[in-house]
N, CA and C atoms as an extended XYZ file, in Angstrom:
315
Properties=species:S:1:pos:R:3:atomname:S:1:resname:S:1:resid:I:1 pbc="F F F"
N         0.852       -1.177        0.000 N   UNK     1
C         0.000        0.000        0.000 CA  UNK     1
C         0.886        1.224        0.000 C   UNK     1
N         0.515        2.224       -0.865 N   UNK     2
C         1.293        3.649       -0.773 CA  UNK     2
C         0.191        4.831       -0.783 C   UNK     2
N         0.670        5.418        0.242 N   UNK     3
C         0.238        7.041        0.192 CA  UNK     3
C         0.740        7.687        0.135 C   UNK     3
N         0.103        8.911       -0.876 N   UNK     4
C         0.853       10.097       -1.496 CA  UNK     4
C         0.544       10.787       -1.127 C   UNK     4
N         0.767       12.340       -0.452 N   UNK     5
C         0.054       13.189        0.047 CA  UNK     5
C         0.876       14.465       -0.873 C   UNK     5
N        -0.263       15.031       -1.383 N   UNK     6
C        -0.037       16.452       -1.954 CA  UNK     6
C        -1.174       17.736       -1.600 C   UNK     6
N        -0.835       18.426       -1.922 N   UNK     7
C        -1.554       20.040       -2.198 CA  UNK     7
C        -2.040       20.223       -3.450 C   UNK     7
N        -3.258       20.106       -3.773 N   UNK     8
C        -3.274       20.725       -5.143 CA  UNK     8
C        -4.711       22.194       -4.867 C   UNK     8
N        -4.728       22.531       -5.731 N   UNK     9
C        -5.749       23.774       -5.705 CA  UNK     9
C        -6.240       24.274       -4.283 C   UNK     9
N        -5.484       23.813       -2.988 N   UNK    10
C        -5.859       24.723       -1.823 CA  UNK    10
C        -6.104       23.466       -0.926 C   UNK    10
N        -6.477       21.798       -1.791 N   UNK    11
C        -6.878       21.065       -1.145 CA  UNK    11
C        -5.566       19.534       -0.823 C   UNK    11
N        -6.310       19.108        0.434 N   UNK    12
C        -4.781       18.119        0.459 CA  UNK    12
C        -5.052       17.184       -0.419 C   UNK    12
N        -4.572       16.423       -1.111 N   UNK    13
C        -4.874       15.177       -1.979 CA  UNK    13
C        -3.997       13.716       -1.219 C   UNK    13
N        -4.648       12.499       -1.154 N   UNK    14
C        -3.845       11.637       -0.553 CA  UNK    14
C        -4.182       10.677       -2.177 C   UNK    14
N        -3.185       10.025       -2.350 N   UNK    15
C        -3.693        9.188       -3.585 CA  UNK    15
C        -2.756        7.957       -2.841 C   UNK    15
N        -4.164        6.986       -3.162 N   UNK    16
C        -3.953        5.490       -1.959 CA  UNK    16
C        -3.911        4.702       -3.580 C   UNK    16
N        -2.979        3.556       -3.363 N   UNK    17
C        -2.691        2.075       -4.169 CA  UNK    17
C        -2.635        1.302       -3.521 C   UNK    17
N        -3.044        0.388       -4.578 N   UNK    18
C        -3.306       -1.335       -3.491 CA  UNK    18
C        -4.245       -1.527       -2.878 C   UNK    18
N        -4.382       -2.286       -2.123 N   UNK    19
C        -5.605       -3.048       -1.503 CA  UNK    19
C        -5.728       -2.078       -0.004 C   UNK    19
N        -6.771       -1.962        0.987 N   UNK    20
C        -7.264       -1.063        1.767 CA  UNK    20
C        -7.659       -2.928        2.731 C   UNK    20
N        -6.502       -3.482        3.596 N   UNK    21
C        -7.475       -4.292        4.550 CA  UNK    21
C        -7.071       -4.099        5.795 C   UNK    21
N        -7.711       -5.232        6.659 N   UNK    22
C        -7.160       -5.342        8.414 CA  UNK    22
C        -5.572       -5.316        8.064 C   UNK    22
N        -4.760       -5.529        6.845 N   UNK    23
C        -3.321       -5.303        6.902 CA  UNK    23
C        -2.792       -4.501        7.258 C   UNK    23
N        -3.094       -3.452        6.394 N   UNK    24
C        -2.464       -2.307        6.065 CA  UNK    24
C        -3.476       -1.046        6.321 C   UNK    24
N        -4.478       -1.258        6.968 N   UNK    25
C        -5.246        0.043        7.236 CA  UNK    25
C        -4.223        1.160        8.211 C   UNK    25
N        -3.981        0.102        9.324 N   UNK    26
C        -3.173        0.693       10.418 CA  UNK    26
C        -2.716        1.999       10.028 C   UNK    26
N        -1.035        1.245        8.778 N   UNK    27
C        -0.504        2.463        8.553 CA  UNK    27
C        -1.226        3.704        8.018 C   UNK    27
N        -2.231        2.864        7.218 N   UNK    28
C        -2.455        4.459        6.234 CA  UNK    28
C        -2.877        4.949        7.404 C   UNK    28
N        -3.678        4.633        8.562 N   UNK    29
C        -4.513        5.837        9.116 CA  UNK    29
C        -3.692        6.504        9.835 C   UNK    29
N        -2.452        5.898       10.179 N   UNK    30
C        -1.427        6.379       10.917 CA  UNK    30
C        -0.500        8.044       10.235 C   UNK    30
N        -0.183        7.190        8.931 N   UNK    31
C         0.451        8.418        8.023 CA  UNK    31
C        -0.994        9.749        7.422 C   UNK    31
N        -2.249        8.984        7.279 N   UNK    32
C        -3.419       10.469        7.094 CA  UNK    32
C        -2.977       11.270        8.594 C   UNK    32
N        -3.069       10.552        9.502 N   UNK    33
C        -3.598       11.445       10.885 CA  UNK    33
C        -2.483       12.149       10.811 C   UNK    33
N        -1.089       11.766       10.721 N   UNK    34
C        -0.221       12.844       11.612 CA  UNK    34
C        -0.158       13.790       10.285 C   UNK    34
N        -0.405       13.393        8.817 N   UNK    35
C        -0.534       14.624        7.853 CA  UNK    35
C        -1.976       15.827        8.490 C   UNK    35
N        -2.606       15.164        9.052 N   UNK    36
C        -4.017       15.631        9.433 CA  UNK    36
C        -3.693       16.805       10.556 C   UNK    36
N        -3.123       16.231       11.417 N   UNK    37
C        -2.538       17.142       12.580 CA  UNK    37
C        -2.102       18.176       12.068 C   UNK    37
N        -0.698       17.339       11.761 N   UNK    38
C         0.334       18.384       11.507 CA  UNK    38
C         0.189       20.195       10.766 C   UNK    38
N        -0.765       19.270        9.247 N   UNK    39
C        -1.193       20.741        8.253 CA  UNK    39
C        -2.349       21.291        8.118 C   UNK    39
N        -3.138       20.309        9.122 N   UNK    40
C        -4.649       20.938        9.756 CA  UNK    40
C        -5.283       21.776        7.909 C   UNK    40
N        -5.318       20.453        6.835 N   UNK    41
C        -5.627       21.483        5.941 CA  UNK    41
C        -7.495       21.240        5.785 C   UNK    41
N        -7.798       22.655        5.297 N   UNK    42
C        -9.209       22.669        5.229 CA  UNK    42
C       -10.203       21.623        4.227 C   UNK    42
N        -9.685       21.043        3.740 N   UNK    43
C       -10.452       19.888        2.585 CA  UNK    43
C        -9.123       18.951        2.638 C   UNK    43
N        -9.524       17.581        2.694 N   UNK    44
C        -8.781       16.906        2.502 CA  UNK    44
C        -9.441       15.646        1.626 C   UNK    44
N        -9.133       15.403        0.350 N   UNK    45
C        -9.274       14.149       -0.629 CA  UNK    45
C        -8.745       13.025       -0.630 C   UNK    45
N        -9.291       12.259       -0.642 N   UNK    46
C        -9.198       10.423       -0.827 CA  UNK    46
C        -9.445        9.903       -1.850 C   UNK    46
N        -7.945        9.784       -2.635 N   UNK    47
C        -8.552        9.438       -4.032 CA  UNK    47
C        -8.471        7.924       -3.675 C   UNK    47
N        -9.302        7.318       -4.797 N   UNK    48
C        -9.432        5.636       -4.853 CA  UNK    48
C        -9.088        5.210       -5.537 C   UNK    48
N        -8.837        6.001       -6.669 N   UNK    49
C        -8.641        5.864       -8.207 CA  UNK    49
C        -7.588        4.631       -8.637 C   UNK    49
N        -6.860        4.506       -7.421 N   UNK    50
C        -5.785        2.874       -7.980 CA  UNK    50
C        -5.978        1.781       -6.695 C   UNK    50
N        -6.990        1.782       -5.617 N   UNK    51
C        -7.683        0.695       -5.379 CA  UNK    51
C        -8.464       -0.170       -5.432 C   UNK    51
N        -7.426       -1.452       -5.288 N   UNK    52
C        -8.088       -2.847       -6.153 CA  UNK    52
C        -8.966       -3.333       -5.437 C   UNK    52
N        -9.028       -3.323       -4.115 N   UNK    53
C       -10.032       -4.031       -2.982 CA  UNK    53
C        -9.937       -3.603       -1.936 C   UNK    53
N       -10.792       -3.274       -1.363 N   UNK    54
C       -11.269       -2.581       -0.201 CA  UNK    54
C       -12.267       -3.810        0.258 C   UNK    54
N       -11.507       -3.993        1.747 N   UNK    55
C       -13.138       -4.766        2.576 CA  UNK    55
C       -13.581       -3.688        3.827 C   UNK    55
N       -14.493       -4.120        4.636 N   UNK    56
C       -15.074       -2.942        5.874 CA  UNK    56
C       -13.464       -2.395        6.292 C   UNK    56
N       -12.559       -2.555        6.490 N   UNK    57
C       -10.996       -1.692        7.167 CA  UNK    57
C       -11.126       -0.428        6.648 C   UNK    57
N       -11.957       -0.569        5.025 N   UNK    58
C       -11.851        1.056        4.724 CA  UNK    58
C       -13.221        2.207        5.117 C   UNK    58
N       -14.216        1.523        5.586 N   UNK    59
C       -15.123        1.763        5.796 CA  UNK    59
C       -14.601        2.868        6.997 C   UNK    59
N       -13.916        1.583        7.937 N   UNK    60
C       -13.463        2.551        9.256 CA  UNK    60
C       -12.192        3.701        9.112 C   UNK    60
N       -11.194        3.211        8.192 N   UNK    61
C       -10.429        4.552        7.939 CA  UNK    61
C       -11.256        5.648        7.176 C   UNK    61
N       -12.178        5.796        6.298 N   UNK    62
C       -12.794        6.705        6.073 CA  UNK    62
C       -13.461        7.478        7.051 C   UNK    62
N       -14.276        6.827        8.194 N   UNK    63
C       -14.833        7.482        9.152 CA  UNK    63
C       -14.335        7.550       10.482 C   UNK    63
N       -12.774        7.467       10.091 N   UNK    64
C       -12.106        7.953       11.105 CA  UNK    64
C       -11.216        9.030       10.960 C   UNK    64
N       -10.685        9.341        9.745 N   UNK    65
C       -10.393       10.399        9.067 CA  UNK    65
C       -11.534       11.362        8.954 C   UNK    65
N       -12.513       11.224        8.632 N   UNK    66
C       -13.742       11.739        8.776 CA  UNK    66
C       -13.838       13.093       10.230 C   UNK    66
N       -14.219       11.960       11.088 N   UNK    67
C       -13.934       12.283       12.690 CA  UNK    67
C       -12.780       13.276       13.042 C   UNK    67
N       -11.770       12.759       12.404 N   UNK    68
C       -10.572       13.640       12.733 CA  UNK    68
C       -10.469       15.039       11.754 C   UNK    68
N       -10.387       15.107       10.597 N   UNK    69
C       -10.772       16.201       10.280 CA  UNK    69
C       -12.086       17.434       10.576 C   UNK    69
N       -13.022       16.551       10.923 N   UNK    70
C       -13.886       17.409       11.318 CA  UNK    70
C       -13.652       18.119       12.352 C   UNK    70
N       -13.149       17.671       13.166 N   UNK    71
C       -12.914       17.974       14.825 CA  UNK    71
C       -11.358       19.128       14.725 C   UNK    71
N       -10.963       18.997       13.604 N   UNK    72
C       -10.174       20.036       13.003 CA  UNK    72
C       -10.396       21.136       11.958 C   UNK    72
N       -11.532       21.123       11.733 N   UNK    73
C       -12.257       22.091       11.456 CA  UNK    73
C       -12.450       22.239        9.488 C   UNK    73
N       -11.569       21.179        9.341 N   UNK    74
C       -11.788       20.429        7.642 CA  UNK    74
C       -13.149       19.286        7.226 C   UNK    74
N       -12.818       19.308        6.087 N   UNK    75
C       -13.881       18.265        5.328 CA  UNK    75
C       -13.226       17.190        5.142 C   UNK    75
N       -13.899       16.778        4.589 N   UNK    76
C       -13.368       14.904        3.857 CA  UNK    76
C       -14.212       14.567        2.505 C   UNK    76
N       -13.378       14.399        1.633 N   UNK    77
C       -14.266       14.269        0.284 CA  UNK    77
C       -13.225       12.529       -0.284 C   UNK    77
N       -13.963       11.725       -0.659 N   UNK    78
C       -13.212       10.394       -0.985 CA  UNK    78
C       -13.799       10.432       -2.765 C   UNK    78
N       -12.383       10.666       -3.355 N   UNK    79
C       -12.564       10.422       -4.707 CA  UNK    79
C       -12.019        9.456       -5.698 C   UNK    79
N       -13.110        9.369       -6.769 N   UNK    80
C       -12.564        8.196       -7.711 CA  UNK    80
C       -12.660        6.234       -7.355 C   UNK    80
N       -14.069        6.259       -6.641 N   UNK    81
C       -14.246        4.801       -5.733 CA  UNK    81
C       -14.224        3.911       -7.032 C   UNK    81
N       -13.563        2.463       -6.940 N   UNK    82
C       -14.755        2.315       -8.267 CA  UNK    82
C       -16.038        2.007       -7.953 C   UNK    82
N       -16.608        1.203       -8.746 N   UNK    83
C       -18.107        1.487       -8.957 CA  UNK    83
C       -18.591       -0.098       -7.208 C   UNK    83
N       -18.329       -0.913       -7.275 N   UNK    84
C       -18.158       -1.860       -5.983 CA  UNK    84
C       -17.868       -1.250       -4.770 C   UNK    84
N       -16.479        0.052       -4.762 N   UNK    85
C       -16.901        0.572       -3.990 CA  UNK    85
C       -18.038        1.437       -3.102 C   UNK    85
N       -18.118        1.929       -4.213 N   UNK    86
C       -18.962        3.069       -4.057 CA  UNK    86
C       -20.590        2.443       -3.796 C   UNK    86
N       -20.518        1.263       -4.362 N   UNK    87
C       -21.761        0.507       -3.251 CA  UNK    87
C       -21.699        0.890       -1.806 C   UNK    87
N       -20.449        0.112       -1.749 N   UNK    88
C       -20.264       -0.475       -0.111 CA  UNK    88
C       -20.317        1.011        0.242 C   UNK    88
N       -20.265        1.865       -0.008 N   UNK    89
C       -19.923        3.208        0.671 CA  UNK    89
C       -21.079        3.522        0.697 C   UNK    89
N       -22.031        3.722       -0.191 N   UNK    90
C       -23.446        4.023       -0.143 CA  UNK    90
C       -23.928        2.871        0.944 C   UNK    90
N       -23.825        1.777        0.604 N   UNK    91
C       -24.759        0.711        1.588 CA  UNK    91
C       -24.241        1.233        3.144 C   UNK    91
N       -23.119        1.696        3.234 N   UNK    92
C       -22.598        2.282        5.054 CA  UNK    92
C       -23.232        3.539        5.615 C   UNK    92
N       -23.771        4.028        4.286 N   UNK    93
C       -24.342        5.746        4.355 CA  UNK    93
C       -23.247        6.590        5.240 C   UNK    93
N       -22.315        6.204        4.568 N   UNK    94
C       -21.339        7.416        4.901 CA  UNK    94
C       -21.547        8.568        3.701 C   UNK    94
N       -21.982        8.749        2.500 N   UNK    95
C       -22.638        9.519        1.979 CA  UNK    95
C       -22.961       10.361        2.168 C   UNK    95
N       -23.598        9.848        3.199 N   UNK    96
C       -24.519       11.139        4.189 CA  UNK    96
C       -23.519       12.176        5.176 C   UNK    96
N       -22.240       11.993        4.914 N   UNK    97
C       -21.245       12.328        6.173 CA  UNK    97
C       -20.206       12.966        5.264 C   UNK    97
N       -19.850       12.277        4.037 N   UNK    98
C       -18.507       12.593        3.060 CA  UNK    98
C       -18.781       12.798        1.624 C   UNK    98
N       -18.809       14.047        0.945 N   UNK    99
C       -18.762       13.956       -0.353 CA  UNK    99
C       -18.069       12.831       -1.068 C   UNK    99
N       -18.622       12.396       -2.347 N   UNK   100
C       -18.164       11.238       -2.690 CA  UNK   100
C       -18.054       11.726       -4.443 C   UNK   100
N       -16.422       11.606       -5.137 N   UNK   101
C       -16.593       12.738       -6.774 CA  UNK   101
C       -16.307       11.394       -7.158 C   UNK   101
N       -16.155       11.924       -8.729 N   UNK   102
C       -15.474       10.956       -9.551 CA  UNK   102
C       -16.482       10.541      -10.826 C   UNK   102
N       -15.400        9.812      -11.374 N   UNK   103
C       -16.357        9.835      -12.923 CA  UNK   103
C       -16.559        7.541      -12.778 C   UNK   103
N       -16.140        7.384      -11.937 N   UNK   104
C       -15.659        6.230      -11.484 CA  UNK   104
C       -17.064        5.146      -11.621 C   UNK   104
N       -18.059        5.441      -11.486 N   UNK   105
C       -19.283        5.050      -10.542 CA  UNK   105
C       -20.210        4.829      -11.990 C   UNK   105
C-alpha cells in the first residue's frame, strides 16, 4: 500500500494504491492522521482511483479520518471509488457524512 500526500488547488490530496485491509489500514490511518494534525488542511481528498479491494478496514479509515478532520475544522471528500466501492460506501451511508466525486461510478 502507498500514500501520497499532496496540495493541489488549496486542497490536500492523498492518492492510496493497493488493496485497503485489516493489513495495512493501520498504517495508512497512521500516516493520514499525523498529515491531518500536523497541516490541519481545510479539505482533505481520498482518491481511490488505484484501489483494487477494499473490505469494511476502509469503511473505518474513512470514518475515522472523517472524525478527525472534522474535529479540526476540515472536510473529507473520498474520490474516484470504483463502482463496488462506491456501493459499499453508499450501503454504510457514509454519503450522508462525506462527499463522494469521480467519474468512477
Amino acid at each position: 500500500m502507498k500514500v501520497d500526500i499532496k496540495a493541489e488547488d488549496g486542497t490536500a490530496v492523498a492518492m492510496l494504491s493497493g488493496e485497503i485491509d485489516h493489513h495495512n489500514a493501520k498504517e495508512i490511518r497512521q500516516q493520514l492522521d499525523r498529515y491531518i494534525i500536523s497541516a490541519q488542511p481545510k479539505e482533505l481528498a481520498i482518491d481511490f482511483r488505484n484501489i483494487s479491494f477494499m473490505d469494511s478496514s476502509g469503511i473505518g479509515l474513512i470514518m475515522g479520518r472523517y472524525k478527525l478532520i472534522h474535529e479540526c475544522g476540515g472536510s473529507l471528500v473520498v474520490r474516484n471509488p470504483q463502482s463496488y466501492i462506491r456501493r459499499v460506501l453508499k450501503l454504510s451511508g457514509i454519503e450522508k457524512l462525506v462527499r463522494i466525486t469521480g467519474d468512477k461510478f
